[in-house]
N, C-alpha and C positions, 0 to 999 in steps of 0.2 A: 616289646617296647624297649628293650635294653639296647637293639639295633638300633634306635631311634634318638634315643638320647644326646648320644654324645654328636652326633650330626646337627640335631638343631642346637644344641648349644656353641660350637661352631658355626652358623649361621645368626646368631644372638650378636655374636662378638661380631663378624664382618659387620652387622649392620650398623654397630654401634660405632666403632670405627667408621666407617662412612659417616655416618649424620656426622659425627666431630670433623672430618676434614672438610664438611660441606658448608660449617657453619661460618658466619665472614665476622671479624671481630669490630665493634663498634665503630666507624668512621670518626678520627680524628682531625678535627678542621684546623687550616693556616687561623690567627686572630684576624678579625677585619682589621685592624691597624696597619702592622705590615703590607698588608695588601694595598690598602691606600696610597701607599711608597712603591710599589712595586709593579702592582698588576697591569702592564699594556700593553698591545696588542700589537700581534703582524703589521706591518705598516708603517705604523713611528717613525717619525725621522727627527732626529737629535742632530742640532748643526754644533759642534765645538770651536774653540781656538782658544788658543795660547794668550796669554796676557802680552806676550810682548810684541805681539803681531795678529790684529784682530781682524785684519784683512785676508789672513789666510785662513779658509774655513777646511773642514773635516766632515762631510755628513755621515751619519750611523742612523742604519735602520732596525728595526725590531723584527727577528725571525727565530722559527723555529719555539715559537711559543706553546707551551702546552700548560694546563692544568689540570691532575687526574689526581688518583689515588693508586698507592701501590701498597704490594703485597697486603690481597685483604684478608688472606690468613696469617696472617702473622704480627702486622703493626694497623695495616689499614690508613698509614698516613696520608696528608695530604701532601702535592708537589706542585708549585707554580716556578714554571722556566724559560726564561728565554736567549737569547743572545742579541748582543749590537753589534753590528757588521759593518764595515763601510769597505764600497767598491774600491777606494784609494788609498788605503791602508793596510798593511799585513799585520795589524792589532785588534783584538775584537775583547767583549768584555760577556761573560757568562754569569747570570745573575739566576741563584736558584733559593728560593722555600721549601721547610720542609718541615709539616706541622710533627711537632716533639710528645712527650708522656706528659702523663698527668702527674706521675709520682712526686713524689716531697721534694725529691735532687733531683729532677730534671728539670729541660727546660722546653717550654713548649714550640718556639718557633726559632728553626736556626734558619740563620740568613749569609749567605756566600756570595762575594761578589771575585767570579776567578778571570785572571787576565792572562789572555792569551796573546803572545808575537811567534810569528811563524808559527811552528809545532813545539814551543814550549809554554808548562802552562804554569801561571803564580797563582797563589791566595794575596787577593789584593784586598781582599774584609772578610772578617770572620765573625759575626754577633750575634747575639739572641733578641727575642723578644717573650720576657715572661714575667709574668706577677703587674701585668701592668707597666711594663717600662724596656727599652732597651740597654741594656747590657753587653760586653767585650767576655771573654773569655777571662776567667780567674788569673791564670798564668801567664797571658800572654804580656800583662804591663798596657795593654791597647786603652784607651775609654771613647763611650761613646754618652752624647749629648744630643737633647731634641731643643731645639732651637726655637725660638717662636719666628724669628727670621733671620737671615742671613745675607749680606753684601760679599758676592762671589765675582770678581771682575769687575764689571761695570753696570751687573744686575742685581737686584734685590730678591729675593727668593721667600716664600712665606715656609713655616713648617720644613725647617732643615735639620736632618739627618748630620753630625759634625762625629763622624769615626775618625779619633786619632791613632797613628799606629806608630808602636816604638821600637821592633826590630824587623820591618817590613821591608824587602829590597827593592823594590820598585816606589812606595809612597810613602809618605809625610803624614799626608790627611785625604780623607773622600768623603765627597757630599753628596746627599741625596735627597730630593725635595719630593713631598707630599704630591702625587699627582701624577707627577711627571718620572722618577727614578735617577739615574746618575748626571747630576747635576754640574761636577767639577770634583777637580783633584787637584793634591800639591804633587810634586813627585822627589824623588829624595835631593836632588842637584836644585831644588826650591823653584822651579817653572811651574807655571799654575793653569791650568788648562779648566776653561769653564763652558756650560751651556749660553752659545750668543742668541739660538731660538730654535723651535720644536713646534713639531705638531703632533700630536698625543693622541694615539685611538682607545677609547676606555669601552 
């Protein structure tokens, strides 16, 4: 038996090791809130224009959407992602979720809205959603405001997103409305670029 021993106790441990890297750590969800702001589909089509020429339009469509969960050894978050694209623009706008910890300092739901020209890419928003409210990064001086509505252009918007930013090189302010997502922006030279109409796939 003494041959035998030290073999199965090495086989003890392999197995116990496996069941621990087999096991997937609790699934952490986006809040619905955020989602409501954010989640649409392939398809989307967002028309813009500039306030000072609302004749010239811009359309952006929704691609490249996914909602999954990643590493579910290790965080198990959740991720909601998409991009707006448009045929006649070299600018597109990359908007990601990504559900956070539960601990006491963290925060549950970071929200990224990154903007891309050609092949360079900004942080054009950067905020949370936790404890019931959205919030701006401590440091960064930015605040953000839920709006019960909003006058963006020459539309009225219910449920608006009002992220202000104060050392951002590309914007002023970005709006983003309950339903629909990137509604209008100021940009630093004060041009104000709003949604004039959309079709929303939920």
């Amino acid at each position: 038996m003494k041959y035998y021993k030290p073999f199965l106790s090495v086989l003890s441990i392999i197995f116990l090791l496996s069941s621990c890297d087999d096991k997937e750590i609790p699934a952490i969800d986006i809040n619905e809130v955020p989602k409501k702001f954010f989640n649409i589909q392939n398809g989307s089509k967002l028309t813009y224009v500039n306030v000072n020429d609302t004749n010239k339009e811009t359309d952006y469509f929704v691609a490249n959407h996914y909602n999954t969960y990643v590493n579910p050894d290790i965080s198990n978050n959740e991720v909601l992602y998409y991009e707006l694209v448009s045929p006649t623009s070299n600018a597109s706008f990359l908007i990601r979720i990504e559900s956070g910890g539960k601990s006491i300092n963290a925060f549950n739901d970071r929200i990224s809205m990154i903007y891309k020209s050609n092949d360079t890419f900004t942080v054009g928003a950067l905020f949370f959603y936790t404890d019931s409210k959205f919030l701006p990064p401590v440091e960064a001086g930015d605040s953000v405001q839920l709006l019960d509505s909003r006058t963006i252009g020459n539309r009225i918007f219910q449920s608006v997103l009002r992220v202000k930013l104060r050392n951002n090189p590309i914007f002023n302010e970005v709006y983003f409305a309950e339903g629909i997502g990137l509604v209008g922006y100021i940009r630093k030279n004060g041009s104000l670029v709003y949604l004039k109409k959309s079709t929303i796939l939920r």
